[in-house]
C-alpha positions as CSV (number, residue, x, y, z in Angstrom):
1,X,160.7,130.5,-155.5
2,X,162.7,133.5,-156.0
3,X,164.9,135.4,-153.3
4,X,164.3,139.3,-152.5
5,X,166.8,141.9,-152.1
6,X,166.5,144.8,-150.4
7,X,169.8,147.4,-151.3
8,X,169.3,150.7,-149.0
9,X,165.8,150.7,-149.3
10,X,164.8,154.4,-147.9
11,X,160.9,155.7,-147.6
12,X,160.4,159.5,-146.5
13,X,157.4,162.2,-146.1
14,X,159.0,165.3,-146.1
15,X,161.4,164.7,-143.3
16,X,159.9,161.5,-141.8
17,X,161.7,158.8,-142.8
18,X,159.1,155.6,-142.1
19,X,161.9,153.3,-143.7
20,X,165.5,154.3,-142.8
21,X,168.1,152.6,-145.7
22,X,167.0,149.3,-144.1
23,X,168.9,146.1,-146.4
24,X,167.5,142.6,-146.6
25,X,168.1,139.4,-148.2
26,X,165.5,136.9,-148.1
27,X,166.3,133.6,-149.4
28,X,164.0,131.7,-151.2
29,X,161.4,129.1,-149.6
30,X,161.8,131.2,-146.4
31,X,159.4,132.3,-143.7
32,X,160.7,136.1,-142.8
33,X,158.4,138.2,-140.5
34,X,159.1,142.1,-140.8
35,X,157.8,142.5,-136.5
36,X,157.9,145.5,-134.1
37,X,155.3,147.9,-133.0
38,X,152.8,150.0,-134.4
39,X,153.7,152.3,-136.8
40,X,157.7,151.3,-137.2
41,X,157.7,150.5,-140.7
42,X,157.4,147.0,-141.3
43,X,154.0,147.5,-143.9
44,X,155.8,150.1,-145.5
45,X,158.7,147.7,-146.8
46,X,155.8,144.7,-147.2
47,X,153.9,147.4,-149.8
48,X,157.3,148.1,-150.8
49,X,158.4,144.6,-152.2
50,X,154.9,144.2,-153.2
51,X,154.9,147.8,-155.8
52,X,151.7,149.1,-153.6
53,X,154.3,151.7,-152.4
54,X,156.8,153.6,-153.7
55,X,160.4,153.9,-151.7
56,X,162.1,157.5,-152.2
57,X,165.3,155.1,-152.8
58,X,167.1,152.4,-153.3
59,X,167.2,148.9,-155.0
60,X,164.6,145.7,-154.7
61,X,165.6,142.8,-156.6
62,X,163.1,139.6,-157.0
63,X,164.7,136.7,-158.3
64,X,166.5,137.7,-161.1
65,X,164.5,140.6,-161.7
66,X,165.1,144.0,-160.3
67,X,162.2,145.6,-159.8
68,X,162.8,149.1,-158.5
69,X,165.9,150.9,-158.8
70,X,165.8,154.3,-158.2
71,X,169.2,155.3,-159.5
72,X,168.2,153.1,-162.7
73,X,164.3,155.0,-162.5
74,X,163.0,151.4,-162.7
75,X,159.7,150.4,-160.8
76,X,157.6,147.4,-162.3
77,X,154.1,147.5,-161.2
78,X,152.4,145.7,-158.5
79,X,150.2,143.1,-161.1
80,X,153.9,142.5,-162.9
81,X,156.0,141.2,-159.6
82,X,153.7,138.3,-159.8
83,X,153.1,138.2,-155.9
84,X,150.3,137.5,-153.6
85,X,149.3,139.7,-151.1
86,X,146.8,138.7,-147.5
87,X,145.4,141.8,-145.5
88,X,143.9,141.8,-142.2
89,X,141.0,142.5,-144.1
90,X,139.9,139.5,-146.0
91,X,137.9,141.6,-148.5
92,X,135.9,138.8,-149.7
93,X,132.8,139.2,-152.2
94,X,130.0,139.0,-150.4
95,X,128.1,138.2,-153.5
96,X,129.6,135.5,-154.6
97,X,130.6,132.2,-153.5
98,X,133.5,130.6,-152.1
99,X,134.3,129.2,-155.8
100,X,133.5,132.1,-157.4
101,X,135.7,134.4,-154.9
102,X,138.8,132.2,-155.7
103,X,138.7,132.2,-159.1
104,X,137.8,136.1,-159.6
105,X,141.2,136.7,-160.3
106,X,142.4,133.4,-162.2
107,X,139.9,135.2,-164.6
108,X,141.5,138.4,-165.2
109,X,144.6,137.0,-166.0
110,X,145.1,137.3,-169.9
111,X,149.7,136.7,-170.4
112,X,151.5,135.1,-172.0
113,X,151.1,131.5,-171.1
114,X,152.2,128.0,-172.6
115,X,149.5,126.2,-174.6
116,X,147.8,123.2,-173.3
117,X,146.2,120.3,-174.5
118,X,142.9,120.7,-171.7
119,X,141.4,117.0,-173.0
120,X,144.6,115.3,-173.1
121,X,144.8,116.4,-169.0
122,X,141.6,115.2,-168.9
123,X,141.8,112.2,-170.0
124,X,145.2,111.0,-168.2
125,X,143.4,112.4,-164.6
126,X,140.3,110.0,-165.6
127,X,143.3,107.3,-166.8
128,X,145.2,107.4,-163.5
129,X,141.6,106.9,-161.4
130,X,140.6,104.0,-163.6
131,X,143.5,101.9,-162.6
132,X,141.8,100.9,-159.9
133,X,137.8,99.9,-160.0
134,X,136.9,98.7,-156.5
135,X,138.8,102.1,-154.5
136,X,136.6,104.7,-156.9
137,X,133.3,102.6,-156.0
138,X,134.7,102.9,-152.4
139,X,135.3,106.8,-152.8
140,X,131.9,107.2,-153.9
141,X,130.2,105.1,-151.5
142,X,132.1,107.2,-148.8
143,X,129.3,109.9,-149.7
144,X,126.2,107.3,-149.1
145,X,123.9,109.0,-146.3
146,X,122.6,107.3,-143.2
147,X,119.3,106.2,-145.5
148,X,121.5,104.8,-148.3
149,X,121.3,108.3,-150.5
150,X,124.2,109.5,-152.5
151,X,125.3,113.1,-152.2
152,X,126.5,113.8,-155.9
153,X,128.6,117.0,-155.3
154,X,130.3,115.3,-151.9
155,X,131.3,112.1,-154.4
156,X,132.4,114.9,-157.1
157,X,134.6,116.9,-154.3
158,X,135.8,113.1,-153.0
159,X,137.5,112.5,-156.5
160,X,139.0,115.7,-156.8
161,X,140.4,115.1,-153.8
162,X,141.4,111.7,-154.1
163,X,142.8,111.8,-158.2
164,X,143.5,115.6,-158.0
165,X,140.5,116.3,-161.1
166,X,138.7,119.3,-162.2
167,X,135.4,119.4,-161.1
168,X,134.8,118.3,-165.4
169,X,137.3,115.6,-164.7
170,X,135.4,114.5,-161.9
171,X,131.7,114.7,-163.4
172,X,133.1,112.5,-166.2
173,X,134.3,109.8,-164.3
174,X,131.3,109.9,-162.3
175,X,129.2,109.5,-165.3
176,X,130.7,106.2,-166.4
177,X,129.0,104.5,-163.9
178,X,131.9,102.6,-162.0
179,X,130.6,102.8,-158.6
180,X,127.2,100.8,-159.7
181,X,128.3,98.4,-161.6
182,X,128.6,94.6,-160.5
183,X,132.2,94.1,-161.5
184,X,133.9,97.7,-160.8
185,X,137.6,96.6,-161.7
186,X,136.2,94.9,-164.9
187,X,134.5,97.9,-166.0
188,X,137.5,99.9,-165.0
189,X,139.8,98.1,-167.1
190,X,137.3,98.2,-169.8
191,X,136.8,101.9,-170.2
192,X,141.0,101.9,-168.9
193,X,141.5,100.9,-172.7
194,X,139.4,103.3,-174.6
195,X,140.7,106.4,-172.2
196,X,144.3,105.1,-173.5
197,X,143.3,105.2,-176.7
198,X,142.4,108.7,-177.3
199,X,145.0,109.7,-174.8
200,X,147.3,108.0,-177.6
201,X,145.5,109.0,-180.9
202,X,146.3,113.0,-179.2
203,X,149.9,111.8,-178.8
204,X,150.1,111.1,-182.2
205,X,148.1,114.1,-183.8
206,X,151.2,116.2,-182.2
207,X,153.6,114.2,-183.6
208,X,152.7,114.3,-187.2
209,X,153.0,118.1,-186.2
210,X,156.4,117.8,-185.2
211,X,155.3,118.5,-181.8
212,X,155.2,116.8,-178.2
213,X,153.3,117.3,-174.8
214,X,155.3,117.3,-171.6
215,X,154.3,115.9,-167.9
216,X,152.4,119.2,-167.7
217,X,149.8,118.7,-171.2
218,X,152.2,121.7,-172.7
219,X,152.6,121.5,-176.3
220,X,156.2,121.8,-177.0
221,X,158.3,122.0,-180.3
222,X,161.6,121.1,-180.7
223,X,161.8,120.9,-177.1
224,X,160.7,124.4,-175.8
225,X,157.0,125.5,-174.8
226,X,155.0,127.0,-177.5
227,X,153.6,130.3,-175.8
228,X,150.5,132.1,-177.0
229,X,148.8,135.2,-175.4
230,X,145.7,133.8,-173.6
231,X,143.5,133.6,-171.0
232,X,143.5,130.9,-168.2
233,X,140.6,127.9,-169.7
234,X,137.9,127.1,-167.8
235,X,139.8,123.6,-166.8
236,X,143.1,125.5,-165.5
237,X,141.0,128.2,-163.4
238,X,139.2,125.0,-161.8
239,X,142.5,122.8,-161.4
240,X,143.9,125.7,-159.5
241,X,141.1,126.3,-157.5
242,X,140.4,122.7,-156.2
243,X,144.3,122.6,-155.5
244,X,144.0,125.8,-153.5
245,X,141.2,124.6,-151.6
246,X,142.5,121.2,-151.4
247,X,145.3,122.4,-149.4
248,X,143.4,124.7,-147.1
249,X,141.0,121.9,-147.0
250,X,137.8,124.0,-147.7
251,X,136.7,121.9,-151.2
252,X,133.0,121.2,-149.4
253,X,132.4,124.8,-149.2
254,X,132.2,125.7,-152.8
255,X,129.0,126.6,-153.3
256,X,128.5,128.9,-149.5
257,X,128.6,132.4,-149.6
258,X,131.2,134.0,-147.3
259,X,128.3,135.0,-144.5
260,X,128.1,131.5,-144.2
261,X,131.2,130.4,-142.9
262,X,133.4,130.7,-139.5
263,X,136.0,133.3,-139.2
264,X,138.4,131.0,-139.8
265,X,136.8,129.5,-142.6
266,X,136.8,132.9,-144.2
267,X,140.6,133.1,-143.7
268,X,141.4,129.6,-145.4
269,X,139.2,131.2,-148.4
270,X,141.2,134.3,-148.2
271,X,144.5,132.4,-148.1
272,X,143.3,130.1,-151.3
273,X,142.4,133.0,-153.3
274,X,145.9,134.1,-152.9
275,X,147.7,131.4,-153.7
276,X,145.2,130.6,-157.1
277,X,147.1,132.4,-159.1
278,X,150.4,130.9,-158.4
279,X,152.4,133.9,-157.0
280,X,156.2,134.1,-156.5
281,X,155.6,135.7,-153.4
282,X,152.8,135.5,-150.4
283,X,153.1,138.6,-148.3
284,X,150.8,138.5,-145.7
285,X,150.0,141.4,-143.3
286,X,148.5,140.7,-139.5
287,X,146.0,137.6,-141.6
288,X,145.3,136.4,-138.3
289,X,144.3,139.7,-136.1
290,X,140.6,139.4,-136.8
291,X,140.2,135.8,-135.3
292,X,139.9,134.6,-131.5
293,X,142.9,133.4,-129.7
294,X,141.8,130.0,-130.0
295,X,141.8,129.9,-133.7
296,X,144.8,132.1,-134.0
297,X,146.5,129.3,-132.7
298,X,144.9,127.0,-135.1
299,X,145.8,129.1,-138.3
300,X,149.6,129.4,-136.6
301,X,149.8,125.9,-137.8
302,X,147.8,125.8,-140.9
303,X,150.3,128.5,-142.1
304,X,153.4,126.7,-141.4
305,X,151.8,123.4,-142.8
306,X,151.1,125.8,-146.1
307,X,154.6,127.0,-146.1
308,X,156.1,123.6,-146.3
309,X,153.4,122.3,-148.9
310,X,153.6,125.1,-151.0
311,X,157.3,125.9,-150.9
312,X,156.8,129.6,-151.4
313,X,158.3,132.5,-149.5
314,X,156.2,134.0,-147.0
315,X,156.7,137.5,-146.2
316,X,154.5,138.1,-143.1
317,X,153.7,141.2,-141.0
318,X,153.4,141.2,-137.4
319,X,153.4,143.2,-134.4
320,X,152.7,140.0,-131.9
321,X,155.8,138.5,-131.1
322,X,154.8,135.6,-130.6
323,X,153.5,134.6,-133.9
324,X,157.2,135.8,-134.8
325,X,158.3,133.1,-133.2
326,X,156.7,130.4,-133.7
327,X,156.2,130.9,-137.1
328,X,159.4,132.5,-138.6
329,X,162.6,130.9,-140.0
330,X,164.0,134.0,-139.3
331,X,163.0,137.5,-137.8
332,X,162.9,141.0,-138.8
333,X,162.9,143.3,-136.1
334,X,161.7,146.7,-137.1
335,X,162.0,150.4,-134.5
336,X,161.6,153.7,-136.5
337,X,162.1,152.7,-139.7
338,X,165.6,151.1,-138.9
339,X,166.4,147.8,-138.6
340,X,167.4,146.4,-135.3
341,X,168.1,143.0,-136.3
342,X,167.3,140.0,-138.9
343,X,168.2,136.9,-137.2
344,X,166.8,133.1,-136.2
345,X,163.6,133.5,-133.8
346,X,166.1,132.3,-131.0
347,X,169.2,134.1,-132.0
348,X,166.7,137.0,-131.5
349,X,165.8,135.6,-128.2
350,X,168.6,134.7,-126.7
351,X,170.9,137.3,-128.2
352,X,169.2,139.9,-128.6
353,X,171.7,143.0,-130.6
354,X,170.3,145.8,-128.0
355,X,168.3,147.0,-125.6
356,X,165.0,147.8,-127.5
357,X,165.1,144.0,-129.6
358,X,165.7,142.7,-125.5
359,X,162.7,144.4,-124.3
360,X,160.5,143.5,-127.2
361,X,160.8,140.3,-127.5
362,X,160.0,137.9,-124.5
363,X,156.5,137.4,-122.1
364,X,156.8,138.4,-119.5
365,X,159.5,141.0,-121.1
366,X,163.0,140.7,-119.5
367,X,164.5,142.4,-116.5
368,X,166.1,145.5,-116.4
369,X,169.2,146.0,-113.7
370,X,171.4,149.2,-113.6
371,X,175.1,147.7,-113.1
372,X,178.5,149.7,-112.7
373,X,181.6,148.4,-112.2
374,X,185.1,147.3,-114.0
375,X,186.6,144.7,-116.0
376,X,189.4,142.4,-113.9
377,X,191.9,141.3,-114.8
378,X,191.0,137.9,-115.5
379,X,188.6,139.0,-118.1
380,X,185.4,138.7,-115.6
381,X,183.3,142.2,-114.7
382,X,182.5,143.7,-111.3
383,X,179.5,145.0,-110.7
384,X,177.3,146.6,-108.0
385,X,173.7,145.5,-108.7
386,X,170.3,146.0,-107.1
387,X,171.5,149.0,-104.6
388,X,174.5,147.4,-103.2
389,X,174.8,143.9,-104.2
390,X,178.1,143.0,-105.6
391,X,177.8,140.8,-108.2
392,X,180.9,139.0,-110.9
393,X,179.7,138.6,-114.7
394,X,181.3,136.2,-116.4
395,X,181.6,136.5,-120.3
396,X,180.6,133.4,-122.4
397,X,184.1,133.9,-124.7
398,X,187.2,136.2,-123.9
399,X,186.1,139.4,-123.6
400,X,188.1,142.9,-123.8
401,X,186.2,145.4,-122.9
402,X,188.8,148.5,-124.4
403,X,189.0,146.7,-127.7
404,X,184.8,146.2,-127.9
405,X,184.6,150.1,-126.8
406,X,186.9,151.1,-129.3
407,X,184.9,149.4,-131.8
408,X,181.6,150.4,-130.5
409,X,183.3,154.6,-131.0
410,X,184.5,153.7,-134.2
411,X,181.2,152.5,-135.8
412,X,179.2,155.6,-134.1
413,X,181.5,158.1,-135.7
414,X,181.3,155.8,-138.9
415,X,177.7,156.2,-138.8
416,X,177.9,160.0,-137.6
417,X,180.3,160.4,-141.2
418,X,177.8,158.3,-143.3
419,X,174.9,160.8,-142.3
420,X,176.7,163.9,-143.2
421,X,178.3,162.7,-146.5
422,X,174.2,162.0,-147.2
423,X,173.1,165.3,-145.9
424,X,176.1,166.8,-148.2
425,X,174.4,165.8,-151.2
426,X,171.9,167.6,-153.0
427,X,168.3,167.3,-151.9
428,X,169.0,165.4,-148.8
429,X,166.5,166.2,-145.5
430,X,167.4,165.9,-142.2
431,X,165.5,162.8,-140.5
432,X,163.0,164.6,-138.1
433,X,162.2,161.0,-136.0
434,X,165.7,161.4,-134.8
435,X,167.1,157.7,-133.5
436,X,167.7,157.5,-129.7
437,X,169.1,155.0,-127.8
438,X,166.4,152.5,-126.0
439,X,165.1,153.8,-122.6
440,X,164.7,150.5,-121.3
441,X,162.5,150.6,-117.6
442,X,163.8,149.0,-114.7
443,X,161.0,147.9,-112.3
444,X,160.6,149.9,-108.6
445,X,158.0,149.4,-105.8
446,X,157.5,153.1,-105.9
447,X,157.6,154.3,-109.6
448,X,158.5,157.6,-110.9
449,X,157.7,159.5,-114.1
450,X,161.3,159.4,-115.5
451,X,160.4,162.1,-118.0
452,X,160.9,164.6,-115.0
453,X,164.2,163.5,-113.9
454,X,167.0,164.7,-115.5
455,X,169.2,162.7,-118.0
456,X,172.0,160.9,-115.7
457,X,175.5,161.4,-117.0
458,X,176.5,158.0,-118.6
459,X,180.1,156.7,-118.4
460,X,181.7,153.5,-119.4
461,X,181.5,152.0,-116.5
462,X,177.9,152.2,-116.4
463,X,176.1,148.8,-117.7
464,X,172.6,147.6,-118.1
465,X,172.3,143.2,-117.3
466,X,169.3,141.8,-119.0
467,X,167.6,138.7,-117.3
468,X,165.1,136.5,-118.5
469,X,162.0,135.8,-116.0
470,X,162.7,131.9,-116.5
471,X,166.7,132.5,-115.1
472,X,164.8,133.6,-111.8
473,X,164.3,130.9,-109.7
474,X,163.7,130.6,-105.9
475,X,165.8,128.3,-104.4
476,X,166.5,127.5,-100.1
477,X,170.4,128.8,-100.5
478,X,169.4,131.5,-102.9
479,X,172.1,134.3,-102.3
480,X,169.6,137.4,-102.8
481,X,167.1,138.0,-100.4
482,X,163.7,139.0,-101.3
483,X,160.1,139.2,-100.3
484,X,157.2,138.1,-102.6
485,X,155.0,141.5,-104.1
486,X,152.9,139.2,-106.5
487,X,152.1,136.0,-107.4
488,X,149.9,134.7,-110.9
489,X,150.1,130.8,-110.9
490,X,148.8,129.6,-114.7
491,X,149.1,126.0,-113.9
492,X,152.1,124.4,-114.9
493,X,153.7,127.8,-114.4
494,X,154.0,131.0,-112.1
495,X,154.7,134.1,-113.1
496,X,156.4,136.1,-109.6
497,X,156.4,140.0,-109.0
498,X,159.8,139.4,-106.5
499,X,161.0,142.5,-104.0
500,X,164.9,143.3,-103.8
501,X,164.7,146.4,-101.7
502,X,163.3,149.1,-104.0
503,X,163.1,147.0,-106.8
504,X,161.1,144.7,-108.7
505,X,162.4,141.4,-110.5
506,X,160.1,139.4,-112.6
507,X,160.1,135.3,-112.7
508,X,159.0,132.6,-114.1
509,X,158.9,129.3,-111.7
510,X,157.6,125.8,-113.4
511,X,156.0,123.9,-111.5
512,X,152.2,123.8,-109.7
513,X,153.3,125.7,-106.2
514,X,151.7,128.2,-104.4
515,X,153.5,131.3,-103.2
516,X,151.7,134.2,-100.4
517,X,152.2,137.5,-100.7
518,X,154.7,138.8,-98.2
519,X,156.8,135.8,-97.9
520,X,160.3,135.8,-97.9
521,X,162.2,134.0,-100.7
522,X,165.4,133.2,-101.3
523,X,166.6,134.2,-104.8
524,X,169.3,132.6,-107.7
525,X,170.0,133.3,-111.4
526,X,171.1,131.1,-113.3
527,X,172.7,130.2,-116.7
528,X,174.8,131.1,-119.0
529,X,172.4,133.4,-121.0
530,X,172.5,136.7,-118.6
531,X,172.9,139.3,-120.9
532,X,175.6,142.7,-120.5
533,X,174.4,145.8,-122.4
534,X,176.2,148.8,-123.0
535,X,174.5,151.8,-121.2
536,X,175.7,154.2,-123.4
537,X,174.9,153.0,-126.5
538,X,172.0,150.3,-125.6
539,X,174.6,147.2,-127.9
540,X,175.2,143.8,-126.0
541,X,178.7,143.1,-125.1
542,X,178.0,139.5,-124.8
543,X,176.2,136.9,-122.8
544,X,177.5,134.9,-120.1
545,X,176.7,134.0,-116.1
546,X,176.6,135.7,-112.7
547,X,177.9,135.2,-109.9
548,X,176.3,137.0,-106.6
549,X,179.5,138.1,-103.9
């Protein structure tokens, strides 16, 4: 499978930009989800990559192809970049059935394709099965009903699932009778003989031609593929839609109509039709929104199954996080058109690049704590947390606080100069959705609407400490005091509202104990995963641990 590249992809109406120069590489045989909430951008650059939309610039590369170059004024069409596309909406026919639905657009397809010898695949299908009598009498037997009656089309979707057949492939070695007769293996071997026969006299045909068929039934000369302009044969279409719906395991449903099958089942038939015509690319956008949680779950793990059976690159559109991370070799995290970070679903967990990529990702989301203070000498930083505790941070590597400043200054002005030598240039618009650093929330027993306070004046020695709930825990020599405000136990888990004077911290304790409203706890964080955010800017400045004074 191919990889993508994204070069300064930009997408604007008027002066909204919905995709901000965002760059990407995907590698191939990779899982990427494009997440963040509604309306950021992340369909926009799936319709992008896929030709359903056009970007106002930049580069997108598939492969070795480059597909849209704005410089270059080069934008293949959608039904050219040979990818597969899943919406929310499964948009199946309701007139026709399961069969029928895959293979509508295996039909349309009329390319340039390599020519193959259909009978000669035939026949080595029916060759392969036939090496072994007494397992294809078993097979069909398999389909033998409580009173002893066989089920024809259950024996014919057995083989194709068993020897990999066509459904002609199938009917034929059905017809010869193996199953019923006294001596399977001897009547195997028998008609074993006269299948390698003709598979042989074919052979031969070809090479008083001069020409040969490879491991795939393509006639070749001289070594290369003869192509011809054609449409798909009745045995590839059916091949490819018994593989399909061999791997989403749906072959029995053939012959159903969509209104008769489950929501999931409707999905897997969605998914198959997709991946019938053999795209580079499967871009997928919120498939599973439409089902229950329960099946949700269920399809989580049929998709990563398919991803590693198919070993094509999934481009997949989400604004729940956590199919993000339990699907994704690596996340795309998506605010106003701009990228906030493509990393690892844990690199985005654990290290998350700012403030807004913090608070997305993570349930319960993480706490928020004002902090101001210094850097020591010895590298640590003081701070005054939580109204008056004093707290030390300790940094996870050597940490300068000056030098990190100076490069956070130097990259804003870098940025500031970027955006003016672009607004220099003829026809350039101003961005209207202007980009603002994150207002994260930090929780209080008595909440106020911050959009009538006015904007605090933000120094350098003003920080923001991001905590996970699960760092939380209540402990007998905890050194922060606090009260229980609310208490949801799930089971193995129990997710805490905890009061520190005004404030609110949220926690996650393991564990099947009971905790009342009103009672005192003692409270420690631990780990070396606190997180130190800039205030200024919203950046981390690293991880590390804290220490309560």
């Amino acid at each position: 499978m191919p990889e993508i590249k994204l070069e300064n992809i930009t997408k604007r109406w008027g002066k909204f930009f919905g995709v901000d120069n965002v760059s990407l590489d995907i590698p191939d045989n990779s899982f990427i989800t494009l997440l963040g909430p509604s309306g950021c951008g992340k369909t926009t650059i799936l319709r992008m990559i896929a030709g359903l939309e056009t970007p106002t610039e930049g580069r997108i590369t598939i492969g070795n192809k480059v597909v849209f170059d704005s410089e270059a004024g080069i934008n293949v069409p959608a039904n050219k970049r040979k990818v597969g596309f899943l919406f929310q909406n499964y948009a199946l026919w309701p007139n026709m059935t399961v069969y029928d639905n895959i293979a509508f657009g295996l039909k349309n397809i009329h390319e340039e394709l390599p020519v193959i010898d259909v009978e000669a695949k035939q026949i080595s299908g029916i060759i392969k099965a036939l090496s072994n009598g007494n397992k294809i009498k078993e097979t069909i037997e398999e389909c033998l009903d409580k009173n002893g009656k066989l089920d024809e089309n259950k024996a014919y979707v057995k083989l194709i699932d068993n020897y990999n057949l066509s459904i002609y492939s199938a009917k034929e070695l059905y017809s010869l009778g193996i199953h019923t007769a006294n001596d399977p293996s001897a009547l195997a071997s028998t008609k074993l003989t006269e299948y390698q026969e003709k598979l042989a006299a074919i052979n031969s045909k070809y090479s008083a031609e001069g020409k040969s068929l490879n491991e795939k039934f393509e006639v070749t000369k001289n070594g290369a593929v003869i192509l011809e302009k054609r449409k798909l044969t009745k045995e590839e279409i059916d091949s490819r839609v018994r593989a399909c719906s061999r791997i989403v395991k749906i072959g029995m449903f053939m012959d159903r109509y969509p209104a008769e099958l489950s929501g999931g089942q409707q999905q897997r038939v969605a998914i198959a039709r997709t991946l019938a015509p053999e795209p580079q690319v499967l871009f997928m956008d919120e498939p599973l929104s439409n089902l229950d949680a329960k099946l949700r779950l269920e399809m989580r793990y049929e998709l990563q199954r398919l991803h590693v059976e198919t070993g094509s690159t999934f481009v997949y559109v989400t604004h729940d996080q956590m199919e993000a991370m339990t699907l994704a070799t690596k996340i795309c995290l998506v605010n106003n058109g701009v990228l906030q970070q493509y990393a690892p679903p844990l690199t985005v967990y654990n290290r998350p690049s700012n403030l807004f990529v913090a608070d997305f990702v993570g349930n319960p989301s993480m706490n928020f704590v004002d902090a101001k203070g210094l850097q020591e000498a010895d590298g640590s930083v003081s701070l005054k947390i939580l109204g008056d505790i004093k707290a030390r941070f300790l940094p996870e590597y050597a940490l300068d606080m000056n030098a990190w400043r100076h490069v956070r200054d130097q990259s804003i002005a870098d940025k500031a100069e970027a955006e003016r030598l672009r607004l220099s240039k003829k026809g350039a618009v101003e961005k209207s959705n202007k980009d603002e650093v994150f207002r994260y929330h930090v929780q209080k027993v008595e909440e106020v609407d911050e959009s009538i306070l006015e904007d605090p004046v933000i120094t350098d020695e003003d920080f923001v400490l991001g905590i996970r709930p699960e760092f939380i825990d209540i402990e007998d020599n905890g050194t922060i005091k606090s009260e229980i405000y609310g208490a949801m136990p799930t089971g193995m888990e129990s997710t805490l509202k905890l009061r520190v004077g005004e404030y609110l911290l949220t926690s996650v304790v393991f564990g099947g104990v009971l905790y009342q409203i009103g009672e005192k706890a003692n409270l420690a964080i631990k780990g070396s995963d606190i997180l130190l955010f800039d205030r200024k800017s919203g950046r981390l400045i690293c991880a590390g641990s804290l220490e309560i004074q």
